[in-house]
Structure formats: C-alpha cells, structure tokens
NUDO-61487 format. One line per 5 residues: for each residue x, y, z of N, C-alpha, C. Coordinates in steps of 0.05 Angstrom, whole numbers, plus 5000, padded with zeros to 4 digits. Layout:
REM residues N
X/Y/Z/X/Y/Z/X/Y/Z; ...
***
This chain:
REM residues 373
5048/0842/6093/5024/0828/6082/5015/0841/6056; 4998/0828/6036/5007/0832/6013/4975/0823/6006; 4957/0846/5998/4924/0837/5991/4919/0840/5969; 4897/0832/5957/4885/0833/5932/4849/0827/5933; 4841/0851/5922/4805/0850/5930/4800/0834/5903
4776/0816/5893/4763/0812/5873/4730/0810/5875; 4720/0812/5857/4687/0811/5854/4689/0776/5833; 4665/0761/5856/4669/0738/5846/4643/0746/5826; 4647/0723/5802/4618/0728/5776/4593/0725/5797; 4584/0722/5817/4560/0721/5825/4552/0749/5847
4573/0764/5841/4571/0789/5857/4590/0790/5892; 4596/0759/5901/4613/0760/5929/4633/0767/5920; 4645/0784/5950/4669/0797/5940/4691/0771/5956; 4714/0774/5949/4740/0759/5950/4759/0774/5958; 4785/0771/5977/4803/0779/5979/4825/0757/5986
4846/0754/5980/4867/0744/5975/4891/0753/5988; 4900/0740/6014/4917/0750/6022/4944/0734/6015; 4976/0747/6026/4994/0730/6020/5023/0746/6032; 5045/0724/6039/5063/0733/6042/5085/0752/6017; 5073/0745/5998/5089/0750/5965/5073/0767/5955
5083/0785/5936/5064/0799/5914/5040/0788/5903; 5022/0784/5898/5003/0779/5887/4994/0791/5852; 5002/0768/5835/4988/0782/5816/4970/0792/5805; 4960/0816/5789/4942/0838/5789/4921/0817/5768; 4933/0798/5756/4918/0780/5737/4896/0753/5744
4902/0754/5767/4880/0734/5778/4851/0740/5777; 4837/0721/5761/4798/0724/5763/4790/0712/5786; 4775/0723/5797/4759/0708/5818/4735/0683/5800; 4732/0667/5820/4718/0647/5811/4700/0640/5824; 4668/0630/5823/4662/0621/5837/4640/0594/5828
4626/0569/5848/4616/0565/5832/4588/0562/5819; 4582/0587/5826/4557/0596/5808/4546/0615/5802; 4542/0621/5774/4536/0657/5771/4520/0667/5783; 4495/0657/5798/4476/0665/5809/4475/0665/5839; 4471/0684/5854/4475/0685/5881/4449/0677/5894
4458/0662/5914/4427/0660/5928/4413/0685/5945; 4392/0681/5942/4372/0705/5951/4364/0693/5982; 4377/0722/5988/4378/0709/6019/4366/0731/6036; 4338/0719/6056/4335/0750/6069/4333/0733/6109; 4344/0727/6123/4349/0724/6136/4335/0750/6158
4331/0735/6185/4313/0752/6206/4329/0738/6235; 4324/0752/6250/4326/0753/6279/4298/0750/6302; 4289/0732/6316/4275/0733/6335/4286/0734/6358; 4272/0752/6382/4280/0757/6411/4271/0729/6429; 4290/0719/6433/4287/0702/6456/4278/0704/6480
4249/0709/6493/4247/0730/6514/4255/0722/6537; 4258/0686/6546/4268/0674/6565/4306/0684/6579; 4316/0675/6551/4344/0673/6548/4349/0703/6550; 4339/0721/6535/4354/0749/6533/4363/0754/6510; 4366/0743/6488/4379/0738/6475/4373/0736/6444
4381/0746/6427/4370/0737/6394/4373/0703/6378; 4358/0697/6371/4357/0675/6347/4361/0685/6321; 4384/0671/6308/4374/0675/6279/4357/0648/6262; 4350/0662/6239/4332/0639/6222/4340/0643/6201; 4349/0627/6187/4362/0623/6156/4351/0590/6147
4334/0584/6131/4322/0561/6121/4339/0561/6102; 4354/0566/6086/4373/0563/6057/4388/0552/6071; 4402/0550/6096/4429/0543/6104/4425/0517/6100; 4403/0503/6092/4409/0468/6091/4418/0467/6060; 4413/0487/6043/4419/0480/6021/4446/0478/6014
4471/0485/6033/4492/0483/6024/4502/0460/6016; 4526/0459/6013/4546/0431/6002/4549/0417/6034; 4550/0388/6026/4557/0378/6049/4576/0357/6054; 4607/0360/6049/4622/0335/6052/4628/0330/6028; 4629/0340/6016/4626/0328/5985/4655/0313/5980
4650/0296/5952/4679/0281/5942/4707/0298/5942; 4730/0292/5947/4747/0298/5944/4756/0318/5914; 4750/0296/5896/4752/0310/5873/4728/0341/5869; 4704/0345/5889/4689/0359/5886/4693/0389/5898; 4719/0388/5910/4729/0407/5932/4723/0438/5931
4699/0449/5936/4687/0466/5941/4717/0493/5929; 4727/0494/5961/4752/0501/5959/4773/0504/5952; 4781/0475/5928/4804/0482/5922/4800/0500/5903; 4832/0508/5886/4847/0524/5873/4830/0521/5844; 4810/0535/5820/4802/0530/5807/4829/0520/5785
4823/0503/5767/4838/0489/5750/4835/0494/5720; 4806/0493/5720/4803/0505/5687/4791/0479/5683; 4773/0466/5704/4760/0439/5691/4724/0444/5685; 4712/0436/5685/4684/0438/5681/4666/0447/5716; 4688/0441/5730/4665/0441/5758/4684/0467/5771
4668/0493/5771/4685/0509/5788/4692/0514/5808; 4695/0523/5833/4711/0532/5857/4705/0558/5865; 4707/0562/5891/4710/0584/5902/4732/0599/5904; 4750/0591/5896/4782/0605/5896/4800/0604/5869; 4809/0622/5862/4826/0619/5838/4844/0614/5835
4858/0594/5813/4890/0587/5817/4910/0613/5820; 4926/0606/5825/4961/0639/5834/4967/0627/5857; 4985/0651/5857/5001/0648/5884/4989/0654/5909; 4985/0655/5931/4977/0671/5953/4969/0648/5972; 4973/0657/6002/4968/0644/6032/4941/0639/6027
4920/0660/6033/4902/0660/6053/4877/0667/6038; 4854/0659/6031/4832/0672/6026/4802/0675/6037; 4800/0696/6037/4771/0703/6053/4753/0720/6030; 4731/0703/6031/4710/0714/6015/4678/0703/6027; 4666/0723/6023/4636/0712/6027/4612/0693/6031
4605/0689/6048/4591/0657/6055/4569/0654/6028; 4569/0640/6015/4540/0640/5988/4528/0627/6013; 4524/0620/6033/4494/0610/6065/4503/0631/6080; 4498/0654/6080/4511/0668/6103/4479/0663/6129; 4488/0662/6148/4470/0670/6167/4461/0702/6173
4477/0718/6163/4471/0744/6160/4478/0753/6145; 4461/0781/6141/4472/0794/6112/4465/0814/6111; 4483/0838/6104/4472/0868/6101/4451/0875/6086; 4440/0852/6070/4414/0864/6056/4400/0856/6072; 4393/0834/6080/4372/0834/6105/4350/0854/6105
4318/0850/6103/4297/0870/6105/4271/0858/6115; 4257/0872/6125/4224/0867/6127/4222/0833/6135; 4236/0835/6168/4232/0814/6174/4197/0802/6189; 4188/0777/6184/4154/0769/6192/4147/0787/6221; 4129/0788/6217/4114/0803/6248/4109/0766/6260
4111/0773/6278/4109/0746/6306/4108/0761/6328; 4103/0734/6353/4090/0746/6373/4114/0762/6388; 4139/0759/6383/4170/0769/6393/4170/0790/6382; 4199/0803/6383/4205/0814/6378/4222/0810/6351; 4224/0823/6321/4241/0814/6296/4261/0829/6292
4279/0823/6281/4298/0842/6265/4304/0830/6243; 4312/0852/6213/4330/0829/6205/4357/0829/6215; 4370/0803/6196/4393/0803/6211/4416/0814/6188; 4422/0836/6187/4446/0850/6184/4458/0854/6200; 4483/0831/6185/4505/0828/6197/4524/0823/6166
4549/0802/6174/4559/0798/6150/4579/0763/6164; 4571/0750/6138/4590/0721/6149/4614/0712/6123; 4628/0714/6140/4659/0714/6114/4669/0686/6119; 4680/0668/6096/4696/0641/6102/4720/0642/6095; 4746/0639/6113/4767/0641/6106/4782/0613/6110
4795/0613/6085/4813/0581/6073/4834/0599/6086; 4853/0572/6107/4883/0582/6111/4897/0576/6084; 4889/0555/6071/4922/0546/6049/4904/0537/6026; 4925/0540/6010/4912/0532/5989/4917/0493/5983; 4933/0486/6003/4944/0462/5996/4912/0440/6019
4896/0424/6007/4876/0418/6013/4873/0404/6034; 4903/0388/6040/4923/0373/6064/4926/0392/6094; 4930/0409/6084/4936/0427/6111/4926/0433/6129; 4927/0446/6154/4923/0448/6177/4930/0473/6195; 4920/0478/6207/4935/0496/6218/4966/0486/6239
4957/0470/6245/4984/0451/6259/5008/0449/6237; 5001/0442/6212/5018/0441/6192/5031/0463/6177; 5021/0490/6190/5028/0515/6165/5057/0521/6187; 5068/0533/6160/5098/0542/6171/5091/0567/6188; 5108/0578/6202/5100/0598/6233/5092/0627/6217
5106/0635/6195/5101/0659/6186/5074/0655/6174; 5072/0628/6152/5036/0626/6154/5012/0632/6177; 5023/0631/6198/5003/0630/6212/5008/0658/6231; 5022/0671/6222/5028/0697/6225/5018/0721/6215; 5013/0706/6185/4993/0722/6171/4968/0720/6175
4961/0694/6182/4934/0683/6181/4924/0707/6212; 4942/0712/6232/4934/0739/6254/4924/0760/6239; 4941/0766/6213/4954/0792/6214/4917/0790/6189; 4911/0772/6179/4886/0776/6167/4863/0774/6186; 4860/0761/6204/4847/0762/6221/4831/0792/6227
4864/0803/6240/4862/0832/6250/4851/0847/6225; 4856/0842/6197/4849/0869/6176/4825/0865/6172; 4803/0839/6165/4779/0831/6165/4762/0840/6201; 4778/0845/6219/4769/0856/6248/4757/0887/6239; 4783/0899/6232/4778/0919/6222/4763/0934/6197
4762/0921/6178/4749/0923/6147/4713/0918/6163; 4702/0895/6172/4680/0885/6180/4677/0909/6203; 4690/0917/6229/4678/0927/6245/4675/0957/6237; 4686/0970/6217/4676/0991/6201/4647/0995/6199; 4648/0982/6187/4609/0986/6178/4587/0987/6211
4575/1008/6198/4564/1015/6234/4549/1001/6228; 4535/0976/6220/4518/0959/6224/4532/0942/6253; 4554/0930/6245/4569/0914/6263/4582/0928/6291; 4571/0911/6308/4578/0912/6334/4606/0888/6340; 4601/0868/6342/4625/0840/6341/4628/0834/6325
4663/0823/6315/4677/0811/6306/4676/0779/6312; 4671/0760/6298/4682/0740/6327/4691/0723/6301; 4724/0721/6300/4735/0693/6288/4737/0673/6290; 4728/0651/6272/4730/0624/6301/4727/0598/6276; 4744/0574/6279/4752/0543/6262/4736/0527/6275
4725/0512/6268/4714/0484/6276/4722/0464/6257; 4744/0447/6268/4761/0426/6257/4741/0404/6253; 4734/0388/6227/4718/0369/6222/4688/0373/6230; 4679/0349/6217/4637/0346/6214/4635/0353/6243; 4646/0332/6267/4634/0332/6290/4639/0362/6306
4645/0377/6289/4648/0409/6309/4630/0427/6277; 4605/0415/6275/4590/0428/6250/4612/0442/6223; 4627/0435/6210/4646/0435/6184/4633/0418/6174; 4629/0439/6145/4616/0417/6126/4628/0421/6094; 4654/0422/6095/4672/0415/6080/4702/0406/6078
4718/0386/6071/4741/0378/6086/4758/0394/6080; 4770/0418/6066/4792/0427/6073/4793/0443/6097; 4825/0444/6100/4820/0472/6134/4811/0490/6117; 4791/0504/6140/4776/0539/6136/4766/0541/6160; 4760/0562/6161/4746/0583/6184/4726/0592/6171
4717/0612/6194/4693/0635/6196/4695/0661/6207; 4686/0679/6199/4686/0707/6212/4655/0713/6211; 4642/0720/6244/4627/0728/6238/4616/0757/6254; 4600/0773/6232/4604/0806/6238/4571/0808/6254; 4572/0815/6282/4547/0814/6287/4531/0845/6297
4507/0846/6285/4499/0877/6299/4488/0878/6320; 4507/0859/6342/4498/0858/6368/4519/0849/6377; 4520/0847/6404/4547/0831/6418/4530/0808/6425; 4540/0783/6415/4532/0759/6426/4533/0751/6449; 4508/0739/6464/4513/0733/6488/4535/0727/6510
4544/0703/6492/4579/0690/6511/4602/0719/6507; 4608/0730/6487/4622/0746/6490/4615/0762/6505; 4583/0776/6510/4578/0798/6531/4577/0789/6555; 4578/0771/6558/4579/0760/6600/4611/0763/6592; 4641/0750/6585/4661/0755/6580/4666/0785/6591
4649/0796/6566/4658/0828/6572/4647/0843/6593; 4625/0836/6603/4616/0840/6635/4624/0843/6658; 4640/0814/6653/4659/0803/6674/4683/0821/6678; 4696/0818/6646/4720/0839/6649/4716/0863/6661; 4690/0881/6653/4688/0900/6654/4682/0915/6688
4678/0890/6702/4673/0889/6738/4697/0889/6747; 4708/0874/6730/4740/0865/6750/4751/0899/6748; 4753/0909/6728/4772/0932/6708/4763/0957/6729; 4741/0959/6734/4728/0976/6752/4737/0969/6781; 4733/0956/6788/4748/0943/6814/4774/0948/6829
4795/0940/6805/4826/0921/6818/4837/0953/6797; 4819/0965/6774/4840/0981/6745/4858/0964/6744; 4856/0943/6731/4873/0927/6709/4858/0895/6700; 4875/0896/6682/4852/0872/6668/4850/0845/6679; 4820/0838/6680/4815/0801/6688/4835/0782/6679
4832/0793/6654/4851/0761/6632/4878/0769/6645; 4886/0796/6645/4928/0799/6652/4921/0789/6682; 4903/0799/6696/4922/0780/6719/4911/0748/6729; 4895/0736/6710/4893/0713/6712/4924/0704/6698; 4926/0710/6674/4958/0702/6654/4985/0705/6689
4981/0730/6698/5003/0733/6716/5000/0712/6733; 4979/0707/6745/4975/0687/6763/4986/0654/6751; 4982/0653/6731/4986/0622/6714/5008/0619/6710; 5024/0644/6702/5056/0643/6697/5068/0644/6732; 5057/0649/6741/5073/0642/6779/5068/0628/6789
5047/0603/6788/5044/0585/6792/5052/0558/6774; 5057/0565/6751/5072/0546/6723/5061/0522/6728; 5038/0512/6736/5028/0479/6727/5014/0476/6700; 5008/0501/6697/4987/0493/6664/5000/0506/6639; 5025/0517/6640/5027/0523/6613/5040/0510/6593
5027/0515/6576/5037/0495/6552/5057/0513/6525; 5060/0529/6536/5077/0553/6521/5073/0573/6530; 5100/0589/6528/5106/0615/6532/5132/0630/6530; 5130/0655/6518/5154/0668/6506/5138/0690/6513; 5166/0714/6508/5166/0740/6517/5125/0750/6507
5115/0750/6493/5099/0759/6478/5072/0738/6475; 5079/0722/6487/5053/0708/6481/5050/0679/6507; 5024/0667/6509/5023/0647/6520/5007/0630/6517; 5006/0606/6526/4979/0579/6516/4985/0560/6539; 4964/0566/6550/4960/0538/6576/4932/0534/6575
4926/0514/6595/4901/0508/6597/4891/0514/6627; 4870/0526/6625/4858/0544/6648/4853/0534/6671; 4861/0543/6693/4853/0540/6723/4826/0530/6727; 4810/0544/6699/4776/0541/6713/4767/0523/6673; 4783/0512/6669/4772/0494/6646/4751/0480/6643
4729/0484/6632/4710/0465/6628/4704/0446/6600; 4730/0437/6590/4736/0424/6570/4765/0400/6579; 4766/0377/6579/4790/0354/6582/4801/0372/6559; 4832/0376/6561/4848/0398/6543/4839/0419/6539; 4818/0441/6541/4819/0470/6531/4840/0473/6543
4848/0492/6519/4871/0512/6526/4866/0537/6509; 4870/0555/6529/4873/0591/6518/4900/0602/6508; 4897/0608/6488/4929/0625/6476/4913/0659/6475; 4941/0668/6478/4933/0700/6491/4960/0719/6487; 4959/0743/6482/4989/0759/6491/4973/0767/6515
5014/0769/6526/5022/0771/6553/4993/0804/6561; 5021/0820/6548/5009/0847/6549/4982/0843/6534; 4961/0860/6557/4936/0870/6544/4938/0882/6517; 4914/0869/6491/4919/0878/6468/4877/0883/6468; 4871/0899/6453/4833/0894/6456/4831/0879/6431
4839/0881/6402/4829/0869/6382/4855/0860/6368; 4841/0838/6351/4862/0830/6334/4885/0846/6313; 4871/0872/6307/4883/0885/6294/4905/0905/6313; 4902/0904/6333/4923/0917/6356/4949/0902/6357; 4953/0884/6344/4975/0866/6348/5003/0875/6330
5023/0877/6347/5044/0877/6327/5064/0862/6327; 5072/0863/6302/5092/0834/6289/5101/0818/6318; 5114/0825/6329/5122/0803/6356/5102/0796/6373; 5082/0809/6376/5057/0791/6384/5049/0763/6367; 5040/0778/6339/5030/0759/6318/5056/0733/6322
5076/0743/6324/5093/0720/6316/5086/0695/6348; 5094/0719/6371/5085/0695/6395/5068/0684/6387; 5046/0688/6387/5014/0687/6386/5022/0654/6359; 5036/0670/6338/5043/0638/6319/5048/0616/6332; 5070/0619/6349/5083/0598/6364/5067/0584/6372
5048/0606/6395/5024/0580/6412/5012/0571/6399; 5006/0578/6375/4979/0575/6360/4993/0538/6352; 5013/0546/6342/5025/0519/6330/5028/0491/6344; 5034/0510/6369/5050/0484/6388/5021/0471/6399; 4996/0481/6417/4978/0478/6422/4960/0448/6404
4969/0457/6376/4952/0447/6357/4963/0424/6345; 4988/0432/6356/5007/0400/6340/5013/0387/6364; 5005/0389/6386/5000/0377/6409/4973/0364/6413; 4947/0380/6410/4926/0358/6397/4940/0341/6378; 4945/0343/6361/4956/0320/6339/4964/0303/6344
4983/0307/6374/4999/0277/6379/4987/0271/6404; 4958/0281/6412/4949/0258/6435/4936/0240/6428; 4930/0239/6409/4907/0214/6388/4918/0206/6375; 4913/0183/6372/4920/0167/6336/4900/0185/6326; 4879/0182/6327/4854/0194/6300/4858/0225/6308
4847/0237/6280/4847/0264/6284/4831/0281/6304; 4847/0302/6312/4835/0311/6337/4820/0334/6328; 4790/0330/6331/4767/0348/6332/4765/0374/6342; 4772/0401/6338/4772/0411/6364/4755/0449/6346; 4749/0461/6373/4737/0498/6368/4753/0506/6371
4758/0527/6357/4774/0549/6365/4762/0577/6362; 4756/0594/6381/4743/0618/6376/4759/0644/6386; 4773/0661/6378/4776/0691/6383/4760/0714/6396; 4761/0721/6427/4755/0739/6436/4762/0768/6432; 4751/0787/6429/4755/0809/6422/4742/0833/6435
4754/0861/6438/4732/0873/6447/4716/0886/6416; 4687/0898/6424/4669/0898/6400/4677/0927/6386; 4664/0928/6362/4663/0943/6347/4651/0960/6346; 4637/0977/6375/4604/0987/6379/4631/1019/6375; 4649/1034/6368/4661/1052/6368/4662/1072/6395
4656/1050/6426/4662/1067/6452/4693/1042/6456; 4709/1053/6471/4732/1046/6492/4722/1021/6504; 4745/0998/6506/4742/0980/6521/4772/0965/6536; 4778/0996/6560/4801/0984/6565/4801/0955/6575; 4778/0942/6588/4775/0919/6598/4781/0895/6586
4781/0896/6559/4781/0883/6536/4807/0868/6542; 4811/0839/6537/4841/0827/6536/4837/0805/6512; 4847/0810/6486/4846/0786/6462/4855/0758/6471; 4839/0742/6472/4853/0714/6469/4831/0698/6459; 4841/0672/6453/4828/0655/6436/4823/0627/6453
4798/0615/6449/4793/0590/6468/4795/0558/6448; 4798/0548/6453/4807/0523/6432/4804/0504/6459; 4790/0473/6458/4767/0459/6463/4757/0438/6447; 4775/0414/6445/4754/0389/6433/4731/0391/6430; 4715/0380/6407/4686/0370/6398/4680/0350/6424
4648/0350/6435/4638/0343/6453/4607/0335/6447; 4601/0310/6446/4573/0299/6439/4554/0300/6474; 4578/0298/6487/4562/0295/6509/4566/0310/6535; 4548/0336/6528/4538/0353/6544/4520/0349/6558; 4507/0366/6579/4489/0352/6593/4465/0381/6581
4445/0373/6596/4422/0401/6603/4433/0421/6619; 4449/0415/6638/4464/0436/6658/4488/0454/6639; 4495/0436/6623/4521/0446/6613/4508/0472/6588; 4491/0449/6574/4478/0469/6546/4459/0490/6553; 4440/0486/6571/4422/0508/6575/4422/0517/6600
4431/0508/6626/4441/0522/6644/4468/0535/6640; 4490/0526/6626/4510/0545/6624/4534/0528/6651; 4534/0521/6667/4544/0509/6686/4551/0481/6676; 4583/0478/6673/4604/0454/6660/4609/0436/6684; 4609/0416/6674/4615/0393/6692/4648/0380/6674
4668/0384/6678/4696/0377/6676/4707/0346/6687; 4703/0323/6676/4712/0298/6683/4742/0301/6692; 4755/0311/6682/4782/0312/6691/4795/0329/6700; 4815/0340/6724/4825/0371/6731/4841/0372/6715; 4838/0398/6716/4857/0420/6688/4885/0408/6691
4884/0406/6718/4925/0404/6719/4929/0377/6705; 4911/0350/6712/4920/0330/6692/4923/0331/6670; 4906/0339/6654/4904/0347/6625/4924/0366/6614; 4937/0385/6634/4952/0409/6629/4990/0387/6628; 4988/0365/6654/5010/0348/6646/5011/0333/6621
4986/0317/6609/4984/0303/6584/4993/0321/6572; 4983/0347/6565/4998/0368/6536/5029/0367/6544; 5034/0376/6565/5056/0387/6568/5080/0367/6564; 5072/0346/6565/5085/0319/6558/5085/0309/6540; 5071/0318/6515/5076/0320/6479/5098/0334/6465
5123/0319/6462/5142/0332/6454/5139/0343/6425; 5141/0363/6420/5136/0386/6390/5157/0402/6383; 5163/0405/6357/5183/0425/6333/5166/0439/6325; 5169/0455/6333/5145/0482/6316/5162/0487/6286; 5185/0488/6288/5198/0490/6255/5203/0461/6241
5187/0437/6258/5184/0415/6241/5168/0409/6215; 5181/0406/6189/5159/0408/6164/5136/0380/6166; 5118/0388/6151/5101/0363/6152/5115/0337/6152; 5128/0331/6131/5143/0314/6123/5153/0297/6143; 5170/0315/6168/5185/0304/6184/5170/0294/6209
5140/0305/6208/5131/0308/6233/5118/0281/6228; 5113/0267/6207/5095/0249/6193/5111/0225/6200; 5140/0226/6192/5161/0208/6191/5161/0208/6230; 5161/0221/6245/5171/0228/6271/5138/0200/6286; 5116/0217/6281/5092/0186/6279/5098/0167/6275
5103/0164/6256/5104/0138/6245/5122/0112/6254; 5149/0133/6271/5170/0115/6272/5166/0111/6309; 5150/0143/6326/5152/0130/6355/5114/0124/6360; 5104/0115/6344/5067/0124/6350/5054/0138/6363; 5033/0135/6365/5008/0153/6373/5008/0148/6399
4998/0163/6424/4985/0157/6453/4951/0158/6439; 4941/0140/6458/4917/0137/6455/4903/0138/6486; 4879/0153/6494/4879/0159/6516/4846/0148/6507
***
C-alpha cells in the first residue's frame, strides 16, 4: 500500500491512498479556502444512558447536488473545485468540512444534563475515483486496499488518546442518509464507545469469561456446521446471513480466525475478507432491478489502550428500512418478516464472478434480467 498525506488550502488534512506509487506532485484541493467554524457539544441522555451529539452546521452541507457539481470528483482545473485532486491513486480519506465531531471542540452550554464537547474526529473516505463505482464494482485487490486503509485510519485515529472507537461504516444512497452520489464512506473516531458497539462488546465480553473463547468464533463455527446461511466462504474469511437476523438479507462478513481490529489483518485475511465483501454486494445487485440500498458498518474492538481478547472484527451490512416500528427504534427489539434461512436461500441463489469486470457484469443483466421480489 502506497500513501500520501496533504494539507487541503482550508487547513483539512488529506491522504491518498493507492495500489501504485503516488506522485510527490499532487496539490490537495478543496472547495473552499475557508473552513467552517465548528464547535460541536455532547448532552447526557439520562433515560437512555447514553450521549447526544448537537451540530446545527450539519444542515449546511451539500445535498445531492448535479452531476456536473460532484463534490467528489477528481479536480479538473475548471472554475468549481473539489475535494480531491486529479493523479493516480485508489482511495481517499480526508476530513468531514460537517464533522459531527472535532478535536477542537470547547466550552460546551451549561444545561440541565450533563455537557461535553465533542472531541472526536469524522473522516470521509471515496473508494474510487471513477464516480460510477461501487464497491460491488471495484476489482478484488481494490477492495483489499480499501481493508488495508480501513485498518491504517483504525490505527492513525485510535492513537490520539482523545479516541476511544473506531467505527467504519457506507450508507449506499439518500434513503440510508448519503448526501452525495458518488460511492464513499465514513470513519468515525469517538471519545466514547458508542452504545450498539458497547452492548456487542458486553456480550462478547460474558461469553469470553464464560466458555474462554470468542462469541462471534463460535457462532462462525456453528454456521459453518450447519451450512444453511452461508453465502461465502474460503480458508480466511466468511459472509452469511445470521441465525438471529433482524434485517430480510443482513448478512455478516467476518474472518474465520479471531482478529480484534482492522489493522490486525493480514494480506490473506484482507484478501478473504475482499472476496465476501464483493460477492455479498454484487449479490444485492442482482436481487433487484433498482439499486439496492443498503449499511454497512465495521465492528471493532476500541481504542481505550486496555486488551480485548473478546473482541472478534466483523462487519454488518443490512438494507435501508423506512419501516421500523417503536419496538424496533427505541425499544431495541426487531421484528424480522422473513426467516433468515429464506433470505439466506434467495442470496445463495444469485449466481456471481467476483473477477467479473463491470462491463461483463452489465452485459450478463441485460441479456438474463433482474429478479424482482
């Protein structure tokens, strides 16, 4: 893997990842000299347990904008600038100009709660530079790297003793809150462990005490000996959809062997870990005609600098959903229209080329169509 740091003109910093050398001549760009002044706060939730953040700027971002207006693409040298600069390179991650958190963060309002500010840090990372793409669409070593940055932004972010969690995570299209059309992600660095991840790590952390060995490995062992839900698997990695799913299609991709963070991974993980990542995603693709909406978030253990053998990395991916209930959103308790194993046959019944180029996969549509469910 092959990086390059830059300071964009408004002070965010940029890094540039890539399979190839990277030239030392690239300017960062961004588009606007002036950074927004951002002081962002935390209130205690005293019901829930739990922190709120408050950021009022976050409506000021871009929203959807024209094609020709693409936030993201590759700057060109035209009058309207970009967040990314023309060259060579995969992958770029640079600085939210809306972050929800931010290391300057200070002197958050007195209220009847409890305040903080919120220092933290929120990074946006473009997989491709090509505006078309997808993660379904990137070649396997693309998305090999796209791990292998994952894990160095795990590491670079959970440095700073501000940060406690890591948590990486895509929301494909408007209806999963994206509010710009090319593929990108999010990383976000929090100085707390977020609720869903700390019941996760709770859980793990009962079982680990219990059985000494991990929740997630022997749920994975159990899935692979029973074989109704997986939707991939090779020496190093796996992706099915869970016994206890509360999503029509979620499915979890995971290595076999216990790993705690993304940056623990090596090359034949990352590469399994590619495979599922691909097949999973180009299997949404061909259960719909229309594009398939979907989360994808990265579990991890945190960054607080104690041990977490309990810890098992995997990632949850889950269609967009308008219709949740009150049980589901604020009790926490899923109501599942369909059993896992049906949904686990629909995937498994999407025939997929993980070394199929766009090209072919487009031509392959077009000539046998879409299932529409």
């Amino acid at each position: 893997m092959y990086s390059h740091q830059l300071l964009k003109p408004d002070g965010r910093q940029l890094t540039l990842y890539s399979r190839f050398p990277i030239a030392e001549a690239i300017i960062a760009t961004s588009p606007s000299n002036q950074l927004v002044q951002i002081n962002s706060h935390l209130r205690w939730h005293p019901l829930r347990g739990e922190w709120v953040a408050y950021a009022s700027y976050h409506q000021e971002q871009t929203f959807l904008p024209p094609p020709e207006y693409n936030l993201l693409a590759s700057s060109n040298g035209s009058q309207f600038p970009t967040e990314l600069p023309s060259g060579r390179y995969d992958v770029a991650v640079f600085d939210n100009p809306f972050p929800v958190m931010t290391p300057s963060a200070s002197v958050p309002p007195k209220c009847i709660v409890e305040t903080l500010p919120a220092n933290g840090l929120c990074e946006t990372v473009v997989f491709a530079q090509n505006p078309q793409a997808s993660l379904s669409s990137l070649e396997l070593d693309h998305l090999a790297l796209l791990l292998e940055v994952w894990g160095d932004r795990t590491l670079i972010l959970g440095a700073n003793q501000q940060i406690q969690y890591v948590l990486p995570f895509d929301n494909r299209d408007a209806e999963v809150g994206i509010n710009l059309h090319q593929s990108h992600g999010a990383i976000y660095a929090y100085p707390f462990i977020p609720p869903i991840p700390a019941r996760i790590l709770e859980m793990q952390r009962r079982f680990y005490h219990e059985h000494h060995r991990g929740l997630l490995t022997d749920l994975i062992q159990k899935e692979i000996t029973q074989n109704k839900r997986i939707i991939y698997q090779d020496e190093y990695a796996i992706a099915f959809v869970p016994v206890c799913a509360r999503y029509p299609y979620e499915a979890w991709i995971a290595p076999i062997q216990p790993v705690t963070t993304l940056f623990e991974l090596n090359a034949q993980q990352r590469w399994g870990l590619a495979k599922a990542l691909k097949t999973v995603t180009l299997k949404y693709d061909g259960l719909l005609e229309r594009r398939f909406s979907y989360s994808m978030t990265w579990f991890q253990a945190p960054t607080d600098g104690k041990t977490h053998p309990e810890a098992h990395l995997y990632a949850e991916l889950y269609p967009a959903d308008r219709s949740l209930t009150g049980s589901e959103l604020a009790g926490g308790m899923f109501t599942n229209q369909a059993l896992p194993e049906e949904k686990a046959k629909e995937l498994q019944a999407v025939v997929v080329n993980i070394e199929q180029t766009a090209e072919q996969r487009k031509l392959s549509l077009q000539l046998n169509g879409s299932r529409c469910f």
